[in-house]
C-alpha positions in Angstrom: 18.0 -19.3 -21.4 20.2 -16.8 -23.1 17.0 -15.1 -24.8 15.1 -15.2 -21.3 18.8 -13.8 -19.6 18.7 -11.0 -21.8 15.3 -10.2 -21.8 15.4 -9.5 -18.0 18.5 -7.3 -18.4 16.9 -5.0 -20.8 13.9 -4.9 -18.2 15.8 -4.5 -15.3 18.5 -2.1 -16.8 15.1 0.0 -18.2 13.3 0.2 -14.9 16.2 0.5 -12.8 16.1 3.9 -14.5 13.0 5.2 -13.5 14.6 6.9 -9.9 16.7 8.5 -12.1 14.0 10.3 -14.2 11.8 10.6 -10.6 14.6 12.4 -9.0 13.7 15.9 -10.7 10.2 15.9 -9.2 12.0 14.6 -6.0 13.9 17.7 -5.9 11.0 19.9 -7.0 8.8 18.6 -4.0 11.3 18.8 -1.8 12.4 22.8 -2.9 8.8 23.8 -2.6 8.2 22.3 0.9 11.6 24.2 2.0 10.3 27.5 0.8 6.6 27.7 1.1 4.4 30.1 -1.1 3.1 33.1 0.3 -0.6 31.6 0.5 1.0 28.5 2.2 3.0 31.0 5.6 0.0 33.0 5.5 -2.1 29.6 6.2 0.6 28.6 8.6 -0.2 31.6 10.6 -3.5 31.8 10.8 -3.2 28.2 11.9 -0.7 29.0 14.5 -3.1 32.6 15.4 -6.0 30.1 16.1 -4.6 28.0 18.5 -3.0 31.2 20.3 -6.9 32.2 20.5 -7.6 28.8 21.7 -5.5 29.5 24.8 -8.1 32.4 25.9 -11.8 32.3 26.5 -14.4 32.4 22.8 -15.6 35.6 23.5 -12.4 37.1 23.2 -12.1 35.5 19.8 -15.6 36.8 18.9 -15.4 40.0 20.1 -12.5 40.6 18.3 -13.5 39.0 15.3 -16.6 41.9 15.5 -14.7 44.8 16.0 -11.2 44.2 14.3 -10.1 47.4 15.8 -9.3 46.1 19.4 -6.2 44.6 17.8 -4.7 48.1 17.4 -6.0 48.3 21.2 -3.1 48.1 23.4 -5.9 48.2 26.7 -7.5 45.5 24.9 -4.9 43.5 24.0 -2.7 43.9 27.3 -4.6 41.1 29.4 -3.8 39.1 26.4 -0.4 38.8 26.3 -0.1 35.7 24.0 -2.2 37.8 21.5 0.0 40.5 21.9 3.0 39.1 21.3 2.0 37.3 18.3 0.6 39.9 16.8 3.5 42.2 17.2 5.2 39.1 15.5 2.9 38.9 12.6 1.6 42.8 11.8 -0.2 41.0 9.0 -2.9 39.9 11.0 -4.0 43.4 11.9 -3.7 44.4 8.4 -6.0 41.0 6.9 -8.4 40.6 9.6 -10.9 39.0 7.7 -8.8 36.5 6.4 -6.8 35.5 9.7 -10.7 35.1 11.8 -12.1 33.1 9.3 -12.4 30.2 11.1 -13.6 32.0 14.1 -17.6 32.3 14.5 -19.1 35.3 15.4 -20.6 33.7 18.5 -16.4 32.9 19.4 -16.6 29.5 19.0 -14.9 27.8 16.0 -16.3 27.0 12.9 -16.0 24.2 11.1 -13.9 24.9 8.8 -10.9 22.4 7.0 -8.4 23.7 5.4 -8.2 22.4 1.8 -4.9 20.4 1.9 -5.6 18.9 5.7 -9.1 18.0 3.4 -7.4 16.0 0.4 -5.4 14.5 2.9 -8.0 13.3 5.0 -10.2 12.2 1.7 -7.2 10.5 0.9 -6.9 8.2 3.8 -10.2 7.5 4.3 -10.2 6.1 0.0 -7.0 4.2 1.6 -8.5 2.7 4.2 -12.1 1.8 2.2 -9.6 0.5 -0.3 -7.3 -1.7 2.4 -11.1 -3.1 4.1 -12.2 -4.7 1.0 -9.5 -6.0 0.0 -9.3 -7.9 3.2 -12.7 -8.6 2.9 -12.7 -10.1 -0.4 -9.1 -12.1 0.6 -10.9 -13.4 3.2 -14.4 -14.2 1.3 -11.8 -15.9 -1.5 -9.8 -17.7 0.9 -13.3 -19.1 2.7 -14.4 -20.1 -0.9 -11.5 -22.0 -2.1 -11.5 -23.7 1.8 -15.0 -25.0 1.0 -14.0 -26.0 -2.2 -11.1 -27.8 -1.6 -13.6 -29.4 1.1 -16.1 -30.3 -1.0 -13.2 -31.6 -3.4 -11.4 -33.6 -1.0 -15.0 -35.9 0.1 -15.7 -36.5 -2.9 -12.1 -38.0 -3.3 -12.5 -39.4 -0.2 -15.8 -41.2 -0.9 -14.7 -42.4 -4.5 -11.1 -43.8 -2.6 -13.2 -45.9 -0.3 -15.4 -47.0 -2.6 -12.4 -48.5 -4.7 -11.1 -49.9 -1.3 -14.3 -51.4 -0.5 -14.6 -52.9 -4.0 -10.9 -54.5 -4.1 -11.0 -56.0 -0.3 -14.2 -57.5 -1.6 -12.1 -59.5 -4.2 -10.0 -61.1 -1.7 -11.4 -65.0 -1.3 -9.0 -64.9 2.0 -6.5 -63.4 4.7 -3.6 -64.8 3.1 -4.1 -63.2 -0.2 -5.3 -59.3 1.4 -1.9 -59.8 3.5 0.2 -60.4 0.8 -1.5 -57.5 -1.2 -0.9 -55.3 1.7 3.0 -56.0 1.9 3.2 -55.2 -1.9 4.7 -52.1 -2.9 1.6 -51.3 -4.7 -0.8 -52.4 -2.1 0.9 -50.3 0.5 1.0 -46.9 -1.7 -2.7 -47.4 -2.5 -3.8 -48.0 1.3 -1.5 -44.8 2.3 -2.4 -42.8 -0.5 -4.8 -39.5 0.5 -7.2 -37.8 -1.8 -5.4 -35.0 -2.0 -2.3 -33.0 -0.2 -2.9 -31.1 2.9 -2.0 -28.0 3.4 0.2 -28.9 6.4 2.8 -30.8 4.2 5.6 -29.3 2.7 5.5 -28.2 -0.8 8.6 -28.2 -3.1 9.8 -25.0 -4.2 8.6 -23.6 -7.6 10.6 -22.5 -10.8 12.6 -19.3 -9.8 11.7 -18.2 -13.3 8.2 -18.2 -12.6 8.9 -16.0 -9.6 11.2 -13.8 -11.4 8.7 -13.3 -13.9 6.2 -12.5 -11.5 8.2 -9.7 -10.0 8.8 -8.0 -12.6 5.3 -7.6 -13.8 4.3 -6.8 -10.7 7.5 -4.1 -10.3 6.5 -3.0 -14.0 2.9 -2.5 -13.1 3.5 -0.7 -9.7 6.3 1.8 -11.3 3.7 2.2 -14.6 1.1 3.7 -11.3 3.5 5.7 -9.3 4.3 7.5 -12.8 0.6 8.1 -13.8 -0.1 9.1 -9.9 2.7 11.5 -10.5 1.8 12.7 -13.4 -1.8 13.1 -12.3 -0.3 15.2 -9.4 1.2 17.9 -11.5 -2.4 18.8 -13.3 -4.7 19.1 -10.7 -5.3 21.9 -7.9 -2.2 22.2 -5.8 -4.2 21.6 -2.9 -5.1 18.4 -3.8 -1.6 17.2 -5.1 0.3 16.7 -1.9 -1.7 13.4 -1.2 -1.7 12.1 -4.8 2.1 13.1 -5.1 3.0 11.3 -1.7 1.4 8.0 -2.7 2.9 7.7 -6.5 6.8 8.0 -4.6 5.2 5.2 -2.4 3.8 3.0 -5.4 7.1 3.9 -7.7 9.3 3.2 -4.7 7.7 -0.4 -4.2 7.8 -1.3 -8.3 11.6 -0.1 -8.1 11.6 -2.7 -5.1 10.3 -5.1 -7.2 12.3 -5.1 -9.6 15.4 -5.0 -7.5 14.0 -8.3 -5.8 13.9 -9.4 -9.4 17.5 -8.6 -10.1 18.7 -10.3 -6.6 16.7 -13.4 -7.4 17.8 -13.9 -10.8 21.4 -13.2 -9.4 21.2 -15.7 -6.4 19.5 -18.0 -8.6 22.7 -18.1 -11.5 25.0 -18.5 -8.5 23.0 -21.6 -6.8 22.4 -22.9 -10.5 18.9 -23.1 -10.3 18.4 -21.5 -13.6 20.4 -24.4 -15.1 18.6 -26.8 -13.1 15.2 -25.8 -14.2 16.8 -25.4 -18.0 17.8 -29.3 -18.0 14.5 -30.3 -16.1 12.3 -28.8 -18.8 14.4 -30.2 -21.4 14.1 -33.2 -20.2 10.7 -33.5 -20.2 10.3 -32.0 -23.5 
């Protein structure tokens, strides 16, 4: 018990750590979302120039987009006041034409046309959700196996239990002699006896060192994930990090979970003595 007790303090105590090393790139995410790159405001504005465009019919979009010159227009761009007052906000646009009507078709309609982070994301979610549908599916396809199983298990139980009951009432030369087999102690657990446990009754509760054990592998495993995912993040196009980045605080944050549940189990546990418990119990049956 000692060794086991200070086993999971060195684990706990290690991983407890791992916000503490996670906080720099915390801090570094958070720093570059408060002060966006150039490329970043200058996609932020084309974004916001498209749905001012959105507001007026498509050929004003296209004509515009044809002959860049109308947007130093003022007879132009006077029945327009939206556009006008944008683009007196954002001189840019006049100066980077090409850039801010990208998305814009030449007909005036909108082309389809994603930018590459609002992409990743999307890829992202759709991996997510492929992910989350089969893993339902195969939970479900396991849990509809071991059901027929357990099935298949529990007649043939059934069948071999009333074979045996057959075979011992046919022992019995009389009434007297099944009655006073049914009143035994012996009798009366072998008649109420079922082939095996359904899943309605209640089950006693297992070792809590089993379960302690189980969280922290699954805390280790998780936090080992968020930190690759992170890592991963900070070597690939920036575009593409964002998504990547998100889901690793996600993961890292659910390990570190896990490993607190961990630490309040094992705690709870020492206080109710059911680490002790558990100690003598094995003993004993060593």
């Amino acid at each position: 018990m000692r060794a086991f007790r200070r086993l999971f303090l060195v684990c706990f105590l290690g991983f407890s750590l791992i916000p503490a090393f996670a906080a720099p790139v915390l801090a570094q995410a958070v720093a570059r979302a408060a002060a966006p790159e150039p490329e970043d405001q200058a996609r932020q504005v084309r974004e916001q120039f498209i749905k001012v465009l959105a507001k007026y019919p498509p050929a004003v979009a296209g004509v515009l987009k044809l002959d860049p010159s109308l947007l130093a227009t003022d007879q132009y761009i006077a029945p327009y006041p939206e556009i006008g007052a944008f683009l007196a906000k954002h001189p840019e646009v006049r100066r980077s034409p090409a850039y801010y009507f990208e998305q814009v078709s030449s007909g005036g309609g909108y082309s389809y046309y994603y930018d590459p982070r609002s992409r990743a994301w999307d890829n992202m979610t759709e991996m997510f959700a492929v992910f989350v549908v089969m893993i339902t599916i195969a939970g479900a396809l396991g849990w509809l196996i071991r059901t027929a199983v357990d099935y298949r298990r529990w007649g043939r139980l059934a069948k071999v239990q009333a074979e045996a009951h057959t075979k011992l009432l046919d022992r019995f030369t009389g009434n007297e002699e099944l009655l006073a087999y049914v009143k035994s102690p012996a009798g009366a657990r072998f008649l109420e006896s079922a082939p095996i446990s359904l899943d309605g009754s209640p089950r006693a509760m297992g070792s809590p060192v089993t379960r302690i054990l189980w969280s922290i592998q699954a805390g280790v495993v998780l936090a080992a994930a968020g930190i690759g995912m992170n890592y991963v993040s900070r070597h690939i196009d920036p575009d593409r990090a964002d998504p990547i980045f998100t889901f690793s605080v996600i993961v890292l944050s659910v390990g570190v979970g896990f490993l607190a549940s961990a630490g309040l189990s094992y705690f709870l546990s020492q206080r109710l003595g059911l680490l002790g418990a558990q100690g003598r119990q094995d003993a004993g049956q060593a």
